[in-house]
C-alpha positions as CSV (number, residue, x, y, z in Angstrom):
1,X,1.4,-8.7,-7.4
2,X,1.7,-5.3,-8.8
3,X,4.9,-3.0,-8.6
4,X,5.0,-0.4,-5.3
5,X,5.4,2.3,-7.8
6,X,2.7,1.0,-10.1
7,X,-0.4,3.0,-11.1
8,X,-2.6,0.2,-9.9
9,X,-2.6,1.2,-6.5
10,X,-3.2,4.4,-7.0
11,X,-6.4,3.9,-9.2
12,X,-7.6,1.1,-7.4
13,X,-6.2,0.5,-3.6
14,X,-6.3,4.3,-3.3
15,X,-9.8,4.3,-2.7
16,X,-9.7,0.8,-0.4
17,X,-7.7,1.9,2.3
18,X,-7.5,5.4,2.1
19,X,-5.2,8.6,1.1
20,X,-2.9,8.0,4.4
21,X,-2.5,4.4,4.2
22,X,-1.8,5.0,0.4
23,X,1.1,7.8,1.3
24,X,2.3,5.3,4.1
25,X,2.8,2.6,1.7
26,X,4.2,4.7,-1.2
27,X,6.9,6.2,2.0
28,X,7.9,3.3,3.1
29,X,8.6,1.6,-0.2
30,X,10.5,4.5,-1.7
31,X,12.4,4.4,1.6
32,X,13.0,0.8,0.7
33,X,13.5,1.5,-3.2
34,X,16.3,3.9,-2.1
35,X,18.3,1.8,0.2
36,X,20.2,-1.1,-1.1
37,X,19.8,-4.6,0.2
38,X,22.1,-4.9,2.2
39,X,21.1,-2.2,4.5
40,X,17.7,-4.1,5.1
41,X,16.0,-4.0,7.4
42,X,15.5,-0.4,7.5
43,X,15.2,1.6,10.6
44,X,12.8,4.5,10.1
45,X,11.4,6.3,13.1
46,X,8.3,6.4,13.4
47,X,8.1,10.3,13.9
48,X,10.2,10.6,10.6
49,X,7.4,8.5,9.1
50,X,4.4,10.1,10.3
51,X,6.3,13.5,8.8
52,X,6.5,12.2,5.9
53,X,3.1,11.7,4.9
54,X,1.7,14.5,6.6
55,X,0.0,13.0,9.9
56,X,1.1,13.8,13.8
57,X,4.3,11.9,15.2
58,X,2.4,10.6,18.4
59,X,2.2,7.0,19.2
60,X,-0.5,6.6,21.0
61,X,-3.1,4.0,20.4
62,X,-5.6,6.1,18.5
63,X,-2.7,7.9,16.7
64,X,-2.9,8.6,12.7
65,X,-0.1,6.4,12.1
66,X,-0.8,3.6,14.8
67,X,-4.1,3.3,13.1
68,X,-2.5,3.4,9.4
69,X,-0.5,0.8,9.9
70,X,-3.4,-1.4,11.4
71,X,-5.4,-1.1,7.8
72,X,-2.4,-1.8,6.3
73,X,-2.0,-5.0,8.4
74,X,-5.6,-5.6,8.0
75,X,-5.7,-5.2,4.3
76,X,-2.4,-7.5,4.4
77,X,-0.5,-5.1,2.6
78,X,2.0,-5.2,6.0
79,X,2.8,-6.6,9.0
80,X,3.1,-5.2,12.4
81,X,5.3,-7.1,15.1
82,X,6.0,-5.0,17.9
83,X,8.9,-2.5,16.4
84,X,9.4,-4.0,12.9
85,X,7.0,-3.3,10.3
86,X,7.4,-5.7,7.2
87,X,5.7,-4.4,3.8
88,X,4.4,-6.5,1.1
89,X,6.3,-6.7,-1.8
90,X,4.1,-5.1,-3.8
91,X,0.4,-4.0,-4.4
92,X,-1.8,-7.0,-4.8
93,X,-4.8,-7.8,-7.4
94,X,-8.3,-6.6,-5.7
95,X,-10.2,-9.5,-4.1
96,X,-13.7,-10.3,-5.8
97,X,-14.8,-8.2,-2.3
98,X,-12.9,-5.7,-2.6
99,X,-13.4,-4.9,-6.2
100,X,-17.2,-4.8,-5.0
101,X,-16.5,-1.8,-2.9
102,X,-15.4,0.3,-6.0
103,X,-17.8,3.0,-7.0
104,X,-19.1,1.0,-9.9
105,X,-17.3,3.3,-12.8
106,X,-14.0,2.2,-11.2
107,X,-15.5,-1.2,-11.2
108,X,-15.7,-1.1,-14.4
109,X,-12.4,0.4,-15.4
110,X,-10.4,-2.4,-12.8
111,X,-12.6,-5.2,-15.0
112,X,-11.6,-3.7,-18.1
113,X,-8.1,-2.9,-17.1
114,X,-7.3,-6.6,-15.3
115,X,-8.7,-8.4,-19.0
116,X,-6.7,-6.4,-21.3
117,X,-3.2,-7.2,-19.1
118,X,-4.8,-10.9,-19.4
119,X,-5.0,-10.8,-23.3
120,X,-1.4,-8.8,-22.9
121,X,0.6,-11.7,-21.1
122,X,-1.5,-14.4,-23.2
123,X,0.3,-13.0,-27.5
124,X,3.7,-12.3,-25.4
């Protein structure tokens, strides 16, 4: 699992689930970051949050942020039970199936980037 705030999902879960579920995330762990723990939950309206990155307030079932936060259920980076909306901890490695659906440059670049951090944490 790879830090919220951690260039890893831009690079590489960035082009997975998209630039709004990306900016959703990235929201709703700052909002997170900023509050302490013992203020979780947190409530966040869901207008506030489809403001903040950039998408229309409505709550329809084919709105920009009902639909967000189905991929980022689907991609298990969330989890959607009827007004709470739980987010994962951080971004987690690619799946082999995922990592497939890289152009193959970025491909490349994950492969490379994933073994060096592997020969990093084996000399510490």
């Amino acid at each position: 699992m790879v830090d919220l705030g951690d260039d890893y999902g831009r690079r590489y879960w960035l082009p997975i689930i998209g630039p709004t579920c990306y900016l959703l995330a990235q929201q709703l762990g700052d909002t997170l970051t900023r509050s302490s723990e013992s203020a979780h939950p947190v409530t966040v309206p869901a207008s506030r949050l489809a403001e903040a990155v950039g998408i229309g307030g409505s709550l329809g079932p084919h709105a920009p942020l009902v639909r967000s936060i189905a991929r980022l259920a689907l991609f298990d980076l969330a989890i959607a039970d009827d007004d709470v909306l739980a987010l994962s901890a951080g971004w987690p490695l690619l799946s082999h199936r995922q990592h497939r659906r890289l152009p193959a440059w970025l491909a490349e670049q994950h492969t490379s980037d994933l073994a060096h951090a592997i020969d990093t944490r084996r000399s510490a």
